[in-house]
Structure formats: structure tokens, C-alpha cells
N, C-alpha and C positions, 0 to 999 in steps of 0.2 A: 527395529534394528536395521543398520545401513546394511550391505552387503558383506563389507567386511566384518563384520559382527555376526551373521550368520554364519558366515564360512566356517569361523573360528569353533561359533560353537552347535559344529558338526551339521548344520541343517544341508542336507545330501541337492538341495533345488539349488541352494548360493550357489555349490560345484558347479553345476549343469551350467548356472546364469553364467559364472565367471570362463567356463570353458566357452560358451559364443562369443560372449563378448573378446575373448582372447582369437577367433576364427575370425571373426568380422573387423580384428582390427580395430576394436573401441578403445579409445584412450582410458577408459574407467577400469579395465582390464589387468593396463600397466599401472596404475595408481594402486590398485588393491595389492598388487604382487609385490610394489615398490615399501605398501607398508609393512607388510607381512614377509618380508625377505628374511629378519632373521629366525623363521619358523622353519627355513628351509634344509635340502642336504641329510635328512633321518630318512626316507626311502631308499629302497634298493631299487635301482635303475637295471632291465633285465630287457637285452633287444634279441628280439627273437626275428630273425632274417632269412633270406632263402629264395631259390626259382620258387614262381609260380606252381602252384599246383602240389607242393610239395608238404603239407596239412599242417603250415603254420597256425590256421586259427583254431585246430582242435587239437595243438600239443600247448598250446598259450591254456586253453580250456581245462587240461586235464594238471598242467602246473598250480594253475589257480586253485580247482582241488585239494590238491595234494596241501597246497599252502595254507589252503582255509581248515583243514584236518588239523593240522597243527595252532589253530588259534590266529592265523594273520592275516591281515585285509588288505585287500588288494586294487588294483587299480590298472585298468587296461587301454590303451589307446590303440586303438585300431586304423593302421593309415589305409585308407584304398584310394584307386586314382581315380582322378579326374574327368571326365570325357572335354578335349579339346575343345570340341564343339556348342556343347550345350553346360558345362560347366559341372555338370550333374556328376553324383558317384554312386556306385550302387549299393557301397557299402552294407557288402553280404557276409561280413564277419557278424554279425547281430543273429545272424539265422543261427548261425555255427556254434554261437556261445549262449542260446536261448536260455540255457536252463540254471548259466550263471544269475540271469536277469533277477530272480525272486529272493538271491543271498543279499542282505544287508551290507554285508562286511565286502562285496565288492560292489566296483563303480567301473563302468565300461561306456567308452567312449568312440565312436569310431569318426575319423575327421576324414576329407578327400585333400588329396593333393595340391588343389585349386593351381596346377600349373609348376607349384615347386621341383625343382628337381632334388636326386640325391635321395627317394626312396621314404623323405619325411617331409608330412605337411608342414608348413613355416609354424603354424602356430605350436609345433607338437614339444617343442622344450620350455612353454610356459604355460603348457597343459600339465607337464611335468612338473613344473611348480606350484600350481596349484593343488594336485594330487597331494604333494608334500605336506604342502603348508594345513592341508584339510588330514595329514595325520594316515595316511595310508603306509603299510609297514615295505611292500613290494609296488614296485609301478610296471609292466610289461609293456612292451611297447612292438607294436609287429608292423612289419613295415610290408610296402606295397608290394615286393619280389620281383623287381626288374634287373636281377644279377648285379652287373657291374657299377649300376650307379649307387647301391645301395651303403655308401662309403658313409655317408652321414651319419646312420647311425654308431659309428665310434664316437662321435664327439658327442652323444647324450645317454648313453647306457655305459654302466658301471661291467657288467657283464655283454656279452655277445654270443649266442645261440646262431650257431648258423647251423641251418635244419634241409638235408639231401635227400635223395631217394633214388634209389634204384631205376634203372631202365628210363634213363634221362638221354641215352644215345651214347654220344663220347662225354661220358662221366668226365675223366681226365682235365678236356677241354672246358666242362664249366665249371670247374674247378681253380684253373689255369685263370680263368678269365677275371683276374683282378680282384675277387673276393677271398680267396684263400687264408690272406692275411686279415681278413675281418673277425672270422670267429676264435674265440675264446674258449668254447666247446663244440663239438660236433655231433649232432644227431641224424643218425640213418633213420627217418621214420616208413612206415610201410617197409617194414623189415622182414612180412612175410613172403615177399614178392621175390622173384628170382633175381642173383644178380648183387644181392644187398653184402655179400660175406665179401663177391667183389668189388663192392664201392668202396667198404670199409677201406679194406688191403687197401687202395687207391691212395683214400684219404691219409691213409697212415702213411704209406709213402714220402708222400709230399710233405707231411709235416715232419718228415725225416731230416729233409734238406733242411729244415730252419734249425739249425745249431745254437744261434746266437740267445735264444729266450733264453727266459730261467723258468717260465711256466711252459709246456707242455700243452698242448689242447688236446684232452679226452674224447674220445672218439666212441659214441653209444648206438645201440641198434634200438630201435622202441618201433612199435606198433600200438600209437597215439589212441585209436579207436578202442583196442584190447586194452588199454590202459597198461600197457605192457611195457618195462624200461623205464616207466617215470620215475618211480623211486630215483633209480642210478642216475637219471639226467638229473633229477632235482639236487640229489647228492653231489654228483659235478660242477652244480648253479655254487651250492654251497662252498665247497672247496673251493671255487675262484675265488668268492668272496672274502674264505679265510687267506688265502695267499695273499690278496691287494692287500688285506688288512696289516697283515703282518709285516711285508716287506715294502709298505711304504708308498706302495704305486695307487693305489686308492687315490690319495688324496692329489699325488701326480696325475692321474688319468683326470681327475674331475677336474684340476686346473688348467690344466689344458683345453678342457672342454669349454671353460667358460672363458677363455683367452680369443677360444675361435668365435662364442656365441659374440661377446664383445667389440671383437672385430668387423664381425657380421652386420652385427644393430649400426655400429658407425659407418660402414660400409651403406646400408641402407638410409641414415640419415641422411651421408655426402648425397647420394643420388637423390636425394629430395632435393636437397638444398640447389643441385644440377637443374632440375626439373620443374622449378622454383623459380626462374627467372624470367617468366614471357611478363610480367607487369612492369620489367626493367627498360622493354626495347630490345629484349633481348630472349633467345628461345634457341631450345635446340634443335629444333625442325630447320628452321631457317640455317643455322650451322649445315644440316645435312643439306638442302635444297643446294647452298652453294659448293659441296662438295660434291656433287651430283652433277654440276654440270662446269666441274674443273674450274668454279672460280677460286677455289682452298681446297687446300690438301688435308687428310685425316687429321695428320701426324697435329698441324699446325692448329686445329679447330681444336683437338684434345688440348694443347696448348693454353687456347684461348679459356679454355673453359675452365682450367686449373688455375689460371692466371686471377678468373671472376669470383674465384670463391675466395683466392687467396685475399685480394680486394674489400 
């Protein structure tokens, strides 16, 4: 059987192969997913986001639990970053989620950054698809926690967990800081710590000011490690899901998302095809070299360059 032929039926290695090959950018990657597209869209997309340090990868662990109690299989992408330097990630969510590793019914992946900005590795919304297409009923997806950049995942989760904690300094302030409007629901974890009854009040505050929703973001205390609050947060996961369902916005949110990923890929093609031209006599080094020493202007080399693809 070819690759696509495993995936299909169920061999858990096809996954693994197809997720590199989707990491490393193999064109075999996008052909399998291109054949298998309309398998896709039956997963619940669930982003679990948040500062660093905040037990994003043991309340991913203890949701997956809770999910797998109820009979559903799950599937987890773990983003961690990058090191500039060496390429390398350390991806220490694998430690965190060890004791997921021996369940069948889930599949855990963790990818690095490789430089992406925006909190998700590039590859991570056709890792999503391939979870799909291989029949998983939830996909989690837990992003690297660098606060404000963490905007991306709106455009690939169905749902949004944004996950606080107590004794973060000016609570208020990283709150304020451009994430606010990210999550969907709210969890205080490490709930036994001081401080957590005033994060909440905080959080509730602020989501005072947004009049305009029609959903509400629920705001949970849990102590992930006690297994404490899952119930109620899983509850909240649920309830979002039933409101997108009902009112329409599901199927709004997911189009969206794939208007941006759409955008994205072409956006990534033009810069090929940009990038793509030193066999012509022509290169974009040499564009900069003459803008560098004032023989053209930006403005007018952007110009040129739109002008060659138009061409």
C-alpha cells in the first residue's frame, strides 16, 4: 500500500510519515492531503494558548483524559520554539504528556517553530489535516506562549483556550497586551496559588467591556495537576462548540480560516516565483545591492519586481 492507503486505513506510522514529510516541506505531503481533502473538517479544532510557564501542556493532558473517558481520540500538536541558532527545539511537551504516549486512541506530535512567527509552526494547519483525515474525533493544538504574537491561532482552532495564572506581576497588563480578544474561554490554572480569585475578578472585568459578542468567554479556575476544574473547562470547550454550531459561526470561523490559509500559500507561492528569477539575469540581491548604494529607490525596485511577475 502507497502512503495514502495506509493513512486511510488507520496505520498510526502513515501519520507520523505524513507529518515529516508536511515539516520538511516534501511535495508528497501536499499531494496526499490534496487527495484526501474531502475526508477533511469532522475534527474539533481546540487551541490551547497562554504565557509561558502557565501548565499549558498538562491541562492539554488532562483534557485529553477526560476526552478519552468518554470514548474519543485525540490528537495533539505540540508547537515549541525554535533556537535561532542551532535550529534545534526542545520540545519538552513529550515529557509532560508521557503517560498519554501508551493510549492508542491518541496521537502526539510536537513540531518547533523552525523561525515561523505567530506562536504556530507553518507546517501546523496541515498537520491538522492530516489528523483529520486519519479520523481523529478532537485535535489540540498548544502553541509556544509568547503572549502577543500568539494571534495565529484564531485562524486554525475551532475553539480558543486561553490559559492565565496567578502571580504573573501586572496580571491586567498581560492581559491588555493584545491577547484578550484571542480566547474563547478562560482558565486560571494553578488556582491554588495566591492571588488566582484576583486574576479572575480581572479577567471578568475586561471581558465586561466587550458588549458587542453574543458569546461570553467563561472564565474557570482549575488546578491542572489536582485534576481539579477539568470537568467545568471541558464543559465550556463543549458549550462553545454548541453555540458555533447552532448560530452559524462554526462554519463562519472555519471560512475564514481557510481564506487566510489560502491567502497565505499564494502569498508564499508569489515569493517563490520572486525568488525564482536569478536564471533570468535577474535577482533580488542585485535589486538590493543597487538600492544600497542609492542607484534605486525601494519604492521603484518593488516596482520592478511586480512589474516581472506581471510579465
Amino acid at each position: 500500500m502507497n502512503l495514502q492507503e495506509k493513512l486511510v486505513s488507520g496505520d498510526i506510522r502513515a501519520l507520523a510519515r505524513l507529518l515529516t514529510l508536511a515539516e520538511n516541506n516534501d511535495p508528497e505531503a501536499t499531494e496526499v492531503i490534496k487527495k484526501l481533502y474531502s475526508r477533511t473538517g469532522n475534527a474539533y479544532v481546540v487551541g490551547i494558548t497562554g504565557p509561558p510557564g502557565a501548565g499549558k501542556s498538562t491541562l492539554v493532558d488532562k483534557l485529553a483524559k477526560e476526552l478519552r473517558s468518554q470514548g474519543k481520540t485525540i490528537g495533539i500538536i505540540a508547537v515549541d520554539p525554535t533556537s535561532p541558532f542551532t535550529g534545534g527545539a526542545i520540545l519538552g511537551d513529550r515529557i509532560r504528556m508521557q503517560d498519554l504516549y501508551t493510549d492508542p486512541g491518541v496521537f502526539i506530535r510536537s513540531m518547533g517553530t523552525r523561525g515561523h512567527l505567530g506562536g504556530l509552526s507553518k507546517a501546523t494547519q496541515a498537520a491538522v489535516r492530516a489528523m483529520d483525515i486519519f479520523g481523529k474525533d478532537y485535535i489540540f493544538i498548544e502553541t509556544v506562549g509568547v503572549g502577543q504574537s500568539e494571534v495565529d491561532i484564531v485562524k486554525t482552532a475551532d475553539s480558543v483556550v486561553m490559559v492565565m495564572m496567578p502571580g504573573l506581576g501586572d496580571d491586567i497588563q498581560a492581559i491588555k497586551a493584545g491577547i484578550m480578544e484571542i480566547g474563547d474561554i478562560f482558565a486560571i490554572n494553578k488556582a491554588d496559588r495566591d492571588g488566582a480569585d484576583r486574576t479572575k475578578i480581572e479577567i471578568e472585568m475586561m471581558l465586561d467591556f466587550n458588549e458587542t459578542k453574543d458569546w461570553r468567554p467563561p472564565v474557570s479556575k482549575v488546578i491542572a495537576v489536582d485534576n481539579s476544574g477539568i470537568n467545568e473547562l471541558m464543559n465550556n470547550i463543549l458549550l462553545h462548540r454548541n453555540y458555533l454550531q447552532e448560530s452559524g459561526e462554526l462554519e463562519k470561523r472555519r471560512s475564514r480560516s481557510i481564506r487566510e490559509e489560502l491567502l497565505s500559500l499564494v502569498r508564499e507561492k508569489v515569493l517563490e516565483l520572486i525568488l525564482d528569477q536569478s536564471g533570468k539575469g535577474y535577482s533580488v540581491e542585485s535589486l538590493v545591492a543597487r538600492i544600497v548604494s542609492r542607484d534605486i529607490d525601494i519604492y521603484t525596485a518593488a516596482e520592478d519586481i511586480l512589474n516581472r511577475i506581471k510579465n
